[in-house]
C-alpha positions as CSV (number, residue, x, y, z in Angstrom):
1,X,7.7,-12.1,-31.6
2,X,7.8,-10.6,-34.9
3,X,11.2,-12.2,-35.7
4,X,9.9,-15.8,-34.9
5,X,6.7,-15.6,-36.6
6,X,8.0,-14.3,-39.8
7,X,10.9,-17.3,-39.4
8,X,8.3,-19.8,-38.7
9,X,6.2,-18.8,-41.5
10,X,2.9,-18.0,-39.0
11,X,0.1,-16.5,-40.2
12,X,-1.7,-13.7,-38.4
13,X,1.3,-11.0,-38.4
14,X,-0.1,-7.6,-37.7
15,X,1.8,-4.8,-38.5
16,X,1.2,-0.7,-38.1
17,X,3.5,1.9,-41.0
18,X,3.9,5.1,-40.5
19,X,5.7,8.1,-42.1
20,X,8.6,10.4,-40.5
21,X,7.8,13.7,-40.0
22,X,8.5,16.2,-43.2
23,X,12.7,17.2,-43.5
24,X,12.8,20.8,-41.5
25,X,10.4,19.7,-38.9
26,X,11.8,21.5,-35.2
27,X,13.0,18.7,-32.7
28,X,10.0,20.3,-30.9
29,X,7.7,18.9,-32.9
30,X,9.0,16.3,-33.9
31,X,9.3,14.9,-30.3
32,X,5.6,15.5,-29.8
33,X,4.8,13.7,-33.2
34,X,7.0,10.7,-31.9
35,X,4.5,10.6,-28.6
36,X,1.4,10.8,-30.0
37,X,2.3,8.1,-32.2
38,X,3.8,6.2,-29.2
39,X,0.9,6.8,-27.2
40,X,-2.0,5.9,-30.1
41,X,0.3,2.7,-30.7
42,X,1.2,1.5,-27.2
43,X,-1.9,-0.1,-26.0
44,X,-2.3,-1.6,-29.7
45,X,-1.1,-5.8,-30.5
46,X,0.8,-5.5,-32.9
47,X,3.8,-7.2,-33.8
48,X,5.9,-4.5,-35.3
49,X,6.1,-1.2,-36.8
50,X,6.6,-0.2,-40.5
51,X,8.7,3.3,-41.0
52,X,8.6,4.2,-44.8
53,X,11.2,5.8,-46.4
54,X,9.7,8.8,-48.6
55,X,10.8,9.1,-52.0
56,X,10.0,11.1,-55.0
57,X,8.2,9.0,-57.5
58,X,7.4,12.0,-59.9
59,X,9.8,10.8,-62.8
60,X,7.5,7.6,-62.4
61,X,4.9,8.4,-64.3
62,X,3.7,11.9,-66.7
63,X,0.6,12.6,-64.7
64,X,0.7,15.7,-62.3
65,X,1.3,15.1,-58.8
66,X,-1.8,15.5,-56.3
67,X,0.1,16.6,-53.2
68,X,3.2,18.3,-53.4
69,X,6.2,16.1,-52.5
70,X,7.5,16.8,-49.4
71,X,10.8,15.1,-48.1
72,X,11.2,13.1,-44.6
73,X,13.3,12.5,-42.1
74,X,15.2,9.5,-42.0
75,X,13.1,6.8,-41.2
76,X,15.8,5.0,-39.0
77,X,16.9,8.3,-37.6
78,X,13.3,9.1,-36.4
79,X,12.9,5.4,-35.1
80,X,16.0,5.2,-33.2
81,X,16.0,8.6,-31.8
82,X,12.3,9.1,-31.0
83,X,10.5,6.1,-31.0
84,X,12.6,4.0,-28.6
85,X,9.6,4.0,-26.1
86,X,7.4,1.9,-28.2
87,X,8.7,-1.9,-27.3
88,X,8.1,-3.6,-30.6
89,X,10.5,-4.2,-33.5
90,X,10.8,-1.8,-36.0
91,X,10.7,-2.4,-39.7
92,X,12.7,0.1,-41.9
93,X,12.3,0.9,-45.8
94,X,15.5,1.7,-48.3
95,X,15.7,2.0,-51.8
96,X,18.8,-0.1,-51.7
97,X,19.9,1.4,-55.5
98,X,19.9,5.0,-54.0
99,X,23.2,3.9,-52.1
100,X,26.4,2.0,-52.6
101,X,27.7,-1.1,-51.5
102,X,29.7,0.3,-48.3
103,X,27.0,3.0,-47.6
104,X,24.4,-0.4,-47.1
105,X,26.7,-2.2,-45.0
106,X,27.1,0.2,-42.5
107,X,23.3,1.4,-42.2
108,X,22.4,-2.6,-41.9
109,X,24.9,-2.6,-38.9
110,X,23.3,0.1,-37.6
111,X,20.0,-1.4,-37.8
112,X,21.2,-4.3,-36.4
113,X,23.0,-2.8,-33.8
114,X,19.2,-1.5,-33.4
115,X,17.3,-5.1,-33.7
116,X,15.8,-3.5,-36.6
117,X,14.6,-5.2,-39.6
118,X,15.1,-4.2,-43.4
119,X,12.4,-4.1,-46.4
120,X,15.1,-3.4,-49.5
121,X,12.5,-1.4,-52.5
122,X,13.2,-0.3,-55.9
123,X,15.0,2.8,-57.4
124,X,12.1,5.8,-57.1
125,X,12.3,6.0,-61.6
126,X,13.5,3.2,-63.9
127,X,16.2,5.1,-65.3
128,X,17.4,6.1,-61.9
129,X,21.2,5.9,-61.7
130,X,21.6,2.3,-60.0
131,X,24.5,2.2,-57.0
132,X,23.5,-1.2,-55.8
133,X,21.2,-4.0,-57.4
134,X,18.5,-5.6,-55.2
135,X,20.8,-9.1,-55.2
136,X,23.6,-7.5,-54.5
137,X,21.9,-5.8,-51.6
138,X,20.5,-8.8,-50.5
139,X,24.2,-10.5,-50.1
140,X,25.0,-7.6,-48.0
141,X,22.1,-8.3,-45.8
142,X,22.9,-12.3,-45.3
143,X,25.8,-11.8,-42.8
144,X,22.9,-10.7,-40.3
145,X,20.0,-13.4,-41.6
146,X,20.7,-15.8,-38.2
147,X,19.2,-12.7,-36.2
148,X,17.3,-11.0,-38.7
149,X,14.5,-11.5,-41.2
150,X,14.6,-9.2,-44.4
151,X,11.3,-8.6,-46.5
152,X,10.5,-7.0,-49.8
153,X,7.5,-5.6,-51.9
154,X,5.1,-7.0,-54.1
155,X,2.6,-5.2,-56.6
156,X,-0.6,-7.0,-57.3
157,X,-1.0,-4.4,-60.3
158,X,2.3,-5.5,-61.6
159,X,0.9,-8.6,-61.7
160,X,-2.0,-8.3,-62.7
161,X,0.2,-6.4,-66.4
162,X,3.3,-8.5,-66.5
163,X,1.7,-11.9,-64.7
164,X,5.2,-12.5,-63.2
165,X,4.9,-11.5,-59.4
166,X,5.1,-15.3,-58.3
167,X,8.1,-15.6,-60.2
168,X,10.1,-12.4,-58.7
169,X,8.8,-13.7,-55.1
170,X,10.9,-16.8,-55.8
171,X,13.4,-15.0,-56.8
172,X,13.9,-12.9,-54.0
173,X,12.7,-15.6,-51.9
174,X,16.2,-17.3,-52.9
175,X,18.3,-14.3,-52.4
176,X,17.1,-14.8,-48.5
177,X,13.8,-12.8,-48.5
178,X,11.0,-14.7,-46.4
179,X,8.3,-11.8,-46.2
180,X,6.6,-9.6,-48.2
181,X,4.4,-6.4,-47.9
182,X,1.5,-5.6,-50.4
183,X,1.2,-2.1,-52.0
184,X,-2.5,-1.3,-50.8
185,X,-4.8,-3.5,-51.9
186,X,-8.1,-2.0,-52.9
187,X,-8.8,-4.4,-55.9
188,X,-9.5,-7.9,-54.1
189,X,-9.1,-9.9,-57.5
190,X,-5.7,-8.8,-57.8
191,X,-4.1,-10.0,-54.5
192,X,-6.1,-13.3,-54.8
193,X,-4.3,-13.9,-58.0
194,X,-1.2,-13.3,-56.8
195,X,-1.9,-15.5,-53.9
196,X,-3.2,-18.0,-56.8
197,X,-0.2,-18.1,-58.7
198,X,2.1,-18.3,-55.9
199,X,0.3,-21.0,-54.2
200,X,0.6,-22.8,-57.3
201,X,4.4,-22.1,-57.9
202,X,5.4,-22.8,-54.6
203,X,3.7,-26.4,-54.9
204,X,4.7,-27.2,-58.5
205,X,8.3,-26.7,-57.2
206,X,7.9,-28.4,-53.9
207,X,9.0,-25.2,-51.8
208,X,7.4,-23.4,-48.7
209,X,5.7,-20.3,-49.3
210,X,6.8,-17.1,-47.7
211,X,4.6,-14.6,-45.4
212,X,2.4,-12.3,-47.6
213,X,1.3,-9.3,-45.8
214,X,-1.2,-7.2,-47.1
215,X,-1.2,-3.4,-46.5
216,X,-4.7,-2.2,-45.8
217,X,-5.4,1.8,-46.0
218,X,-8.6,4.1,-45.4
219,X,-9.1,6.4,-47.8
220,X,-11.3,9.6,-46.3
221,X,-11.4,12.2,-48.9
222,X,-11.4,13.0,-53.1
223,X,-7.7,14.3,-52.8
224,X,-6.8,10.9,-51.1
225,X,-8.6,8.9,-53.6
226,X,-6.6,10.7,-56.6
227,X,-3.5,9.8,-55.1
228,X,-3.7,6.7,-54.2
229,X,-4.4,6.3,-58.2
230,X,-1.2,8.6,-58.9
231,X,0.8,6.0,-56.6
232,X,-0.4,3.1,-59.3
233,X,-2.9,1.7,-56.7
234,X,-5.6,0.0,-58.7
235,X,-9.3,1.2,-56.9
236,X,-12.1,-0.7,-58.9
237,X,-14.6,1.6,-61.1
238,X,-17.6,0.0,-58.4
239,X,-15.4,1.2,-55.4
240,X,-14.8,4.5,-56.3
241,X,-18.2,4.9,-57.0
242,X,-19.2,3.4,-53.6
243,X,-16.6,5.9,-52.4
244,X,-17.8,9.1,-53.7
245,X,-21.1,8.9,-53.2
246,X,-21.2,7.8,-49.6
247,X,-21.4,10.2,-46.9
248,X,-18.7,9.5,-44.8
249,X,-16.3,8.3,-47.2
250,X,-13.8,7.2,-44.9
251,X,-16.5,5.6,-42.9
252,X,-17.6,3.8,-46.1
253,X,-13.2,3.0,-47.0
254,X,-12.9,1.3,-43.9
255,X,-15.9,-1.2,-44.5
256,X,-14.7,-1.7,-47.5
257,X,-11.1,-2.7,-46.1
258,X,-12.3,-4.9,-43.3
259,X,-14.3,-6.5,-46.3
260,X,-11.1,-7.1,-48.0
261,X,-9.3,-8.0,-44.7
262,X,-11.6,-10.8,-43.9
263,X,-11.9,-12.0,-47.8
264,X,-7.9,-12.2,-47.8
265,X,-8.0,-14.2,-44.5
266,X,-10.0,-16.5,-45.3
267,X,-8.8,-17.3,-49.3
268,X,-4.9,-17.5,-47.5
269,X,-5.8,-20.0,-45.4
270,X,-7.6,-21.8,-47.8
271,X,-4.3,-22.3,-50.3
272,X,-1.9,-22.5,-47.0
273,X,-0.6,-19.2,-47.7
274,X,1.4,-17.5,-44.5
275,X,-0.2,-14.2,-43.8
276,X,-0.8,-11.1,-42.3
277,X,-1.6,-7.2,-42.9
278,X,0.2,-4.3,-42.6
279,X,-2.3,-1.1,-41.2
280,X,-1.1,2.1,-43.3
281,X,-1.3,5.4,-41.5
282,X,0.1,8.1,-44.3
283,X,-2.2,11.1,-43.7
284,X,-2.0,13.6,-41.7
285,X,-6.0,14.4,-40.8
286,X,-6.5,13.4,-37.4
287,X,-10.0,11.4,-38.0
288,X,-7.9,9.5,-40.6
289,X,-5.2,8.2,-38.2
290,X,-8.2,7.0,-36.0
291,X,-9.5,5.0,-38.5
292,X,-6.6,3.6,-38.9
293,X,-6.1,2.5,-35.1
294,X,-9.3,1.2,-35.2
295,X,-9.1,-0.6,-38.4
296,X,-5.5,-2.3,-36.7
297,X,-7.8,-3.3,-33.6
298,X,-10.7,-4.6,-35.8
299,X,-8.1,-6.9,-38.2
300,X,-6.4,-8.0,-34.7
301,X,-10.3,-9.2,-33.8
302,X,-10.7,-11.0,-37.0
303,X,-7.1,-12.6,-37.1
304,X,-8.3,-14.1,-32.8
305,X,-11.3,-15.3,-34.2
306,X,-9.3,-17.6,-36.9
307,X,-7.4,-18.9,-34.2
308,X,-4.4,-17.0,-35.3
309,X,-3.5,-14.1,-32.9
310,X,-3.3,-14.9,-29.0
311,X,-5.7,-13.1,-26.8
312,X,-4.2,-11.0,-23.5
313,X,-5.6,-13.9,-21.4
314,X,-3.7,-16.7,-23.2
315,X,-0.6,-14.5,-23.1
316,X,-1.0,-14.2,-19.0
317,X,-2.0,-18.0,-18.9
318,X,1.2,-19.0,-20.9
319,X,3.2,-16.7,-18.5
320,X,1.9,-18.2,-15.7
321,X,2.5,-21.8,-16.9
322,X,5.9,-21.0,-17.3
323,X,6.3,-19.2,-14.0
């Protein structure tokens, strides 16, 4: 359903991303990382699942690294090889300038050949030696856009310094893009004003919006906090606050994202803006990954109550209409 609901421009897409296991990982493990994550995400509706591709952002910015970076598998490796079992679209990340023109081709035929679907980002650095350009990418991709959707990234906090993000949505949006995924979002009145903005755009130029979906993360410990800053994720002075003093602070993060959930549900369908939201599971603390499922089943609850998801028993009723 993912395909058709991104094509259709329907709101209530709910997605799940994930890592790959760390590069040097023993097939061992790495098959019993693939089933737990099979088996947390079976009995979840969602409508696909996000597989980042790890890259080192160090160059990115002077400040010291919280966490030591750690390379990954390939995330279309680790989808296509372990992951086969989980019967939902997968969506893959690639830093598109990383890779030349020929090298693109052939890994979107093999994601293709997959029924995957591509998210082109950035280059890791801004002087990063540049193989392909995101447009030229893009014309690589439209060969499979009859079966295929592609989506890109948007930054509220690039917005929110360079007040342009509507602009490069349109952009992209006419190089063939018709979805997009949020960085986190743990400042509300930055992805309202990109929604603002584009809602405004789109109707000063007579066009159909695209799908925003906004990536949602708990955040369960000081470490955690500190680099989701070091990514450029904006946290409010108040939040942080909220956050270190509670005493669960991942108890207290995920409140805060359901908060931010059901804000962003509501403001989208005020302005007519196709939406969903993308759970983020990145850490590797069991109690985190919880949170995260249950933060996936909560949002799913919220989007049924707009009217927006189907529940089991209109599925079976639909199935049985047909039959």
């Amino acid at each position: 359903m993912f395909l058709e609901k991104i094509k259709n421009a329907e709101s209530g897409v709910l997605l799940y991303g994930i890592t790959p296991p760390k590069a040097g990982t023993t097939e061992e493990r790495v098959a019993e990382i693939a089933q737990r994550t099979i088996d947390r995400l079976s009995a979840l509706d969602i409508d696909a699942l996000v597989v980042y591709d790890v890259q080192d952002e160090s160059a990115r910015t002077k400040d010291e690294r919280p966490f030591p970076f750690i390379n990954a598998l390939d995330p279309l490796t680790f989808a296509s090889e372990h992951l086969t079992a989980l019967e939902i679209p997968k969506i893959i990340y690639r830093p598109a300038g990383k890779f030349s023109a020929t090298e693109l081709s052939n890994w979107l035929e093999e994601l293709h050949k997959q029924k995957f679907h591509p998210v082109f980002v950035g280059i890791p650095a801004p002087d990063y030696p540049v193989k392909t350009s995101l447009p030229e990418a893009y014309k690589i991709w439209e060969k499979h856009q009859e079966t295929s959707v592609i989506g890109a990234v948007t930054i509220p906090e690039r917005h929110k310094v360079l007040n342009d993000e509507d602009v490069r949505i349109l952009d992209k949006m006419n190089s063939g893009v018709s979805y997009f995924i949020s960085q986190c979002v743990f400042n509300l009145d930055y992805a309202k004003q990109i929604i603002e903005d584009l809602a405004a755009s789109c109707e000063s130029k007579q066009i159909n919006p695209p799908t925003i979906i906004f990536t949602i993360t708990a955040c369960g410990s000081g470490k955690t906090l500190e680099f989701m800053e070091w990514l450029g994720i904006h946290i409010p002075e108040q939040v942080k606050d909220d956050l270190r003093a509670a005493d669960d602070m991942l108890e207290k993060s995920v409140n805060i994202c359901m908060e931010i959930a059901s804000a962003l549900t509501d403001f989208c369908i005020e302005r007519s803006i196709p939406f969903g939201f993308n759970i983020e599971s990145v850490a590797i603390r069991k109690s985190e990954i919880e949170a995260s499922v249950d933060m996936a089943r909560t949002i799913g609850q919220l989007l049924r109550k707009k009217g927006l998801r189907k529940s089991s028993d209109d599925v079976v009723t639909e199935v049985m209409d047909v039959v």
